[in-house]
N, C-alpha and C positions, 0 to 999 in steps of 0.2 A: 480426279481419281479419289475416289475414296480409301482413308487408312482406316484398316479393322485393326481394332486393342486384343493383342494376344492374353489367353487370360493367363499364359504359364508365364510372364515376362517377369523377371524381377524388379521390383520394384526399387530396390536400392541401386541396381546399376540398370537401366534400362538397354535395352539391342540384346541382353543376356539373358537365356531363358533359364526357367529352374529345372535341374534337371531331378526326375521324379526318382525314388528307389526303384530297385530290382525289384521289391516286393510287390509294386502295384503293374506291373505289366502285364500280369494275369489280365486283374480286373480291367486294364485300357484294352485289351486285347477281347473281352469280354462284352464290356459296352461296344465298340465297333464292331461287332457280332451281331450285337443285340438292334443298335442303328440301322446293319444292314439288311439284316431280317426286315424289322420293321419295314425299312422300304422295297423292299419285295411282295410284300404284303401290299402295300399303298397302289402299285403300279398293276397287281393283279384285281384290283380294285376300283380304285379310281377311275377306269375308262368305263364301267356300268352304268353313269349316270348320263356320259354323250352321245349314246344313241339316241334317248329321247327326246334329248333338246335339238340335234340334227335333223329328228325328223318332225319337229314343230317348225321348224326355221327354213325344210327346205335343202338343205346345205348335205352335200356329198363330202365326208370325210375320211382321212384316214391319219390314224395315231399307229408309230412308229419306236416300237420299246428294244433297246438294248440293254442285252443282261450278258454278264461276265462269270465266264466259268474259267473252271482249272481242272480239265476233264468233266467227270460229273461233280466237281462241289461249285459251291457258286462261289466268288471271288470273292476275297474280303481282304481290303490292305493291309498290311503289315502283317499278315497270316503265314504259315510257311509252308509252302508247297514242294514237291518235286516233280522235275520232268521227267522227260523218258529216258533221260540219259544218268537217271540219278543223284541228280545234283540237286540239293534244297537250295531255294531260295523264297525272299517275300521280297514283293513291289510295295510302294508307299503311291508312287506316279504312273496313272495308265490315262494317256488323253490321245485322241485321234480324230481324222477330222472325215467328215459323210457329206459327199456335195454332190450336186448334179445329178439329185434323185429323179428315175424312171419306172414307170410301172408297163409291163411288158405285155403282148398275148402272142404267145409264140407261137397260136393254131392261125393264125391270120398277119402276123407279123406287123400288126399296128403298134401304137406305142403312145403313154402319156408321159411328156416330159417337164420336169421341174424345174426349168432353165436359171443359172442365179441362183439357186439352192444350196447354203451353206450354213453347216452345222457343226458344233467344235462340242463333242462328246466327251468327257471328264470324268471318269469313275469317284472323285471327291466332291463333285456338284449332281447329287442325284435327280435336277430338273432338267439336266444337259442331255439325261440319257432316253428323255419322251422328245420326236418330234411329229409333228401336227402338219396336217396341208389338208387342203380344200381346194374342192370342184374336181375332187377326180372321179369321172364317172364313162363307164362303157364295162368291159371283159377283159379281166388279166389276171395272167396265172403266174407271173414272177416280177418280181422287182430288182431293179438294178442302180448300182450308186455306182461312184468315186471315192477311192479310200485316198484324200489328198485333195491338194487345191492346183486346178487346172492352172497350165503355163500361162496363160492370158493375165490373170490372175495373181501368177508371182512377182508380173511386173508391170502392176496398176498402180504402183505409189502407195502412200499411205491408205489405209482403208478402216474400215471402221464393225461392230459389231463381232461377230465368232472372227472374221478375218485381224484383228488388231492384233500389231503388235504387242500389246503388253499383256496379250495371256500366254505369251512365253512360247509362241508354235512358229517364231519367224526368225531365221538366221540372218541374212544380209537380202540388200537388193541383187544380190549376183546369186546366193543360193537358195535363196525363195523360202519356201515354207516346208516345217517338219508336217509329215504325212502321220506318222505317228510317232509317240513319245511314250517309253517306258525306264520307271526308274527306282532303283532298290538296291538288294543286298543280297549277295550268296557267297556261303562258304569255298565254293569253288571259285571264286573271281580270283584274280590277282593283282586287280586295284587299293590302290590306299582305301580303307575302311572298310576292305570286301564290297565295299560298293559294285554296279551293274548300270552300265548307261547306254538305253537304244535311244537314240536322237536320227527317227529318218525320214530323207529328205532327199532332193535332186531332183529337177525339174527339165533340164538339158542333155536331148541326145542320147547317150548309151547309160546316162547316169540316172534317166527320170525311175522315180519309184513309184511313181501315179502308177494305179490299179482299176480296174473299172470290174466292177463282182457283181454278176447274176447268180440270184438264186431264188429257184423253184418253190411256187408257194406247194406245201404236202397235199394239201386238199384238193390240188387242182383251179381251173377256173373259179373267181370269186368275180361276182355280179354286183355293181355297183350301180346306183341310180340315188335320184334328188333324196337326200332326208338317210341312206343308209352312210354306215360306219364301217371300217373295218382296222380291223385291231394287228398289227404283225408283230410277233417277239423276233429278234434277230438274238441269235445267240454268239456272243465269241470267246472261243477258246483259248486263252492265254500260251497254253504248252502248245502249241503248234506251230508260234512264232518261231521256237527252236528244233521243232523238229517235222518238216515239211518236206519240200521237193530236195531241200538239205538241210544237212544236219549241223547244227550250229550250236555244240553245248556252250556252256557258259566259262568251262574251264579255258578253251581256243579262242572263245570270243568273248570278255566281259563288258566291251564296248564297243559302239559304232554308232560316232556324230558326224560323220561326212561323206559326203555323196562318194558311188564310188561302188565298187563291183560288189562288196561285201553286203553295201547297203540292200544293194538289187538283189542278194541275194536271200535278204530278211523279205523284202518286198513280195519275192516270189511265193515265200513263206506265208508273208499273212495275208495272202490273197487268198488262202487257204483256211483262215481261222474262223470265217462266217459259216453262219448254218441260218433257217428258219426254225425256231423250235415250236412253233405254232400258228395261224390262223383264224382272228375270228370274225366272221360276217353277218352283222344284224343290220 
């Protein structure tokens, strides 16, 4: 495992970090704006160059972009948002996991399945949020994942890659893997520091929070063959988490790390958060 050197540590007492004035949280607030711009910019750009080299080589692709909104703004950590219930808050931690991706034709009900496909999405690792597959090629008009890590899965032992325990998305061998993790601060919490903690998970029986989310591509059928690309934005909506099939503000609920009816009931919620916000096929 490698250790990264925090650059804020103190150097006189190390593990202590410095902590910055009130006056500079503008500007931190400002640069992680300006970061995340920039990589928004990157990701509507960067895929112009794989069509052509796909169709030199041959190779049927497709690239796979999540992007984080809060309504219509796009997500930016530590930023302050409110939901629908009125309640500001800002996240610092948004990770969740995309597996067992499928590409669908729902006029002929065939299907391209991604078996083994797993992907640990990280709003603070902006390379986690492209993923890439190859050889998909025939007619299909929707894509379908797993928002979570299939029971098979939460009790294969140690594993390795997006599945490791040490990126922090695994509880015990008995309660398997968080499905998604969200973590921050609102003035409606009533935890020590206003803090906010969704840690969700469940694997077993009336407790799984596993999801499995189809959604229609807008254009319709998209036609794949040797050498073409196609580009999908997935979009997710943060405030939907709390306000879906129920309504779960932040002041009744500031936390939820164990499996369990409340969890199912975030689950049901962010099976809800995805949308397509685009299609492109070259």
């Amino acid at each position: 495992m490698t250790i990264k050197h925090n650059p804020r540590e103190n150097k006189k007492h190390p593990g202590k970090s410095i902590r910055l004035p009130a006056s500079h949280a503008p500007i931190c607030r400002t640069l992680t704006g300006l970061i995340s711009t920039v990589s928004l910019l990157l990701i509507f750009t960067s895929f112009e160059a794989a069509p052509t080299q796909n169709k030199a080589n041959g190779i049927s692709m497709v690239n796979i972009y999540f992007t984080h909104f809060v309504g219509k703004k796009p997500f930016i950590p530590d930023s302050t948002y409110i939901n629908p219930f009125g309640e500001k808050y800002q996240i610092q931690r948004l990770k969740y996991y995309i597996t067992n991706i499928e590409f669908l034709n729902t006029n002929n009900h065939s299907k391209k399945s991604f078996e083994n496909s797993y992907f640990l999405i990280d709003e603070n690792n902006p390379a986690s949020k492209k993923i890439s597959l190859e050889g998909l090629e025939g007619n299909y008009n929707a894509i379908s994942f797993l928002l979570g890590v299939d029971s098979l899965h939460n009790v294969s032992g140690a594993q390795t890659g997006a599945l490791d325990p040490l990126n922090g998305m695994f509880w015990t061998w008995n309660s398997g893997y968080v499905s998604l993790k969200i973590e921050g601060r609102s003035p409606a919490s009533s935890l020590p520091a206003k803090s906010i903690e969704y840690h969700l998970g469940g694997y077993k029986g009336t407790d799984k929070v596993i999801r499995r989310i189809t959604l229609s591509f807008p254009q319709g059928l998209a036609k794949m063959t040797p050498g073409k690309t196609i580009t999908i934005f997935v979009k997710l909506d943060v405030n939907l988490l709390f306000n879906g099939i129920h309504k779960l503000p932040i002041k009744s609920n500031a936390a939820c790390t164990t499996p369990g009816s409340l969890a199912r009931q975030y689950a049901e919620n962010y099976a809800r958060m995805f949308s397509i916000s685009n299609v492109i096929n070259k």
